[in-house]
N, C-alpha and C positions, 0 to 999 in steps of 0.2 A: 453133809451140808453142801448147798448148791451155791457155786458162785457165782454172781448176777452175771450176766453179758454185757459189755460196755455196747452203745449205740450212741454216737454224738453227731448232730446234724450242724453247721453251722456255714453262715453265709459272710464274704467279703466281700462290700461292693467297690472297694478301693481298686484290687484286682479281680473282680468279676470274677471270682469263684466260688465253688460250693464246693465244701470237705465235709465227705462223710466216712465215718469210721464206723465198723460193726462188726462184732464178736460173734460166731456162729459156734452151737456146740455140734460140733459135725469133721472130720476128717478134711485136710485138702485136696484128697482125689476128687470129693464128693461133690465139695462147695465148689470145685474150679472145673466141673462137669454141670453144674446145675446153670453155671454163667457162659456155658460155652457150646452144650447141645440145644440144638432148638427145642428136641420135644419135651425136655426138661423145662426151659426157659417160658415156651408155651404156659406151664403149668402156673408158674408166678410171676412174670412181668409185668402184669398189671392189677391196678387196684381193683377189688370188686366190687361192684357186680363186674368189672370190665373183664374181656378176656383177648387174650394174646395166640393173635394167628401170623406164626413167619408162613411167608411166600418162597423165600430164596435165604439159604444161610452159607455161606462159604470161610468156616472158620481160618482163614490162613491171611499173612500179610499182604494188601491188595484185594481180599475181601470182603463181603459184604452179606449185611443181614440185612432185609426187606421184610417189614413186619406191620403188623395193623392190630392198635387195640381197637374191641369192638365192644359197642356201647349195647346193653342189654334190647336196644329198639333197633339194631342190626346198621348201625353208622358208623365207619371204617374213620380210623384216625391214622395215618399212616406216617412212619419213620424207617429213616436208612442209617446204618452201622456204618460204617468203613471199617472196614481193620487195618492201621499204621502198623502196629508191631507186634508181636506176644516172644512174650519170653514163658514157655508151658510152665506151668503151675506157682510160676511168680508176678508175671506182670502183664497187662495187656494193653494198649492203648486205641482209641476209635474215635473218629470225627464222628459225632451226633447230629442229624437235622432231619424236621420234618419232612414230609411231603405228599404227591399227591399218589390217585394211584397208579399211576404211570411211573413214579419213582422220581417224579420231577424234584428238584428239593427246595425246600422254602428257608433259602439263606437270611440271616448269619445261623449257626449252628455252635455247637462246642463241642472241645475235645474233653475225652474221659479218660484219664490217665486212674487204672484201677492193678492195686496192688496183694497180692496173696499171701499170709503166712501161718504158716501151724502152729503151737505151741502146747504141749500138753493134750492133746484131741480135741482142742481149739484152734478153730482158722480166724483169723482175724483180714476180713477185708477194706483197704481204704482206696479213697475214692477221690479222686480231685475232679471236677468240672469244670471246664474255664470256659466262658462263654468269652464269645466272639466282639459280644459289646453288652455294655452294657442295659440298653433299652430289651436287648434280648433275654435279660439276666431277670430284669426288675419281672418283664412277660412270664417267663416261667414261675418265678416266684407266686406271680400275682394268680394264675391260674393252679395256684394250690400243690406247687410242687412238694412241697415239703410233707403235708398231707399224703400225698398221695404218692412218693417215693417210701416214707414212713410205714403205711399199707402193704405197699410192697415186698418191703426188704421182712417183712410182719407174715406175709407169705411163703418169703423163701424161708423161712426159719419153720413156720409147720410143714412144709414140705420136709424140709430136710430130715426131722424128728420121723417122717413115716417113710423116707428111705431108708432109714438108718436101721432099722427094724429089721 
């Protein structure tokens, strides 16, 4: 018998955050390699038909990933990572914001405070996003974040299932 994976999406606009919680059935080498290599990352960071092309990835504190999801009619939407801190295979944290493709950024942005744990050959990843303000908060929402983070994380989980193989 299979036990379902917890997935809970939920939004505070009190504190402009978004907690996401998600169950993978996957190892934590796997899942904290699929969040952390680009060519992996490529394969499901965005919803389809969108596809995800990094430019520049430099996993370490002070680094940075430059990446553009690309719209099936070839229109580049681009965003910059930072990386604040990682603690390997438990914690990682990144200032988010758009921009253009010059890397310019289109401020306020949020920080992504994303956490790792195994349990039983289950990783469980959570997720805080705190937006910078609110108007930026209500933006992403209204542009179908939820949706289309939803897709996403919907991705990384069939991917995972055909590394796992």
């Amino acid at each position: 018998m299979k036990t379902a994976l917890s997935f809970d999406f939920t939004v505070n606009k009190e504190t402009r955050t978004v907690n996401v919680i998600k169950e993978f059935a996957a190892n934590l080498d796997l899942v904290w390699s699929a969040w952390t290599t680009p060519e992996i990352l490529d394969q499901w960071w965005a919803p389809k038909p969108f596809l995800s092309k990094t430019k520049v990835m430099d996993f370490e504190v002070g680094g940075r990933r430059f990446y553009a999801m690309v719209s099936p009619e070839g229109q580049q939407h681009w965003s910059v990572q930072k990386y604040i801190s990682i603690n390997p295979k438990t914690n990682f944290k990144m200032y988010n914001a758009f921009a253009d493709k010059d890397e310019n950024l289109d401020l306020p942005g949020s920080e992504w405070d994303l956490s790792f744990s195994e349990q039983n050959g289950t990783t469980k990843v959570s997720i805080t996003i705190k937006n910078d303000s609110l108007e930026r908060m209500e933006k992403m929402i209204e542009m179908g974040f939820k949706e289309g983070f939803t897709a996403t994380i919907n991705e990384l989980d069939t991917l995972l299932s055909t590394l796992k193989s």
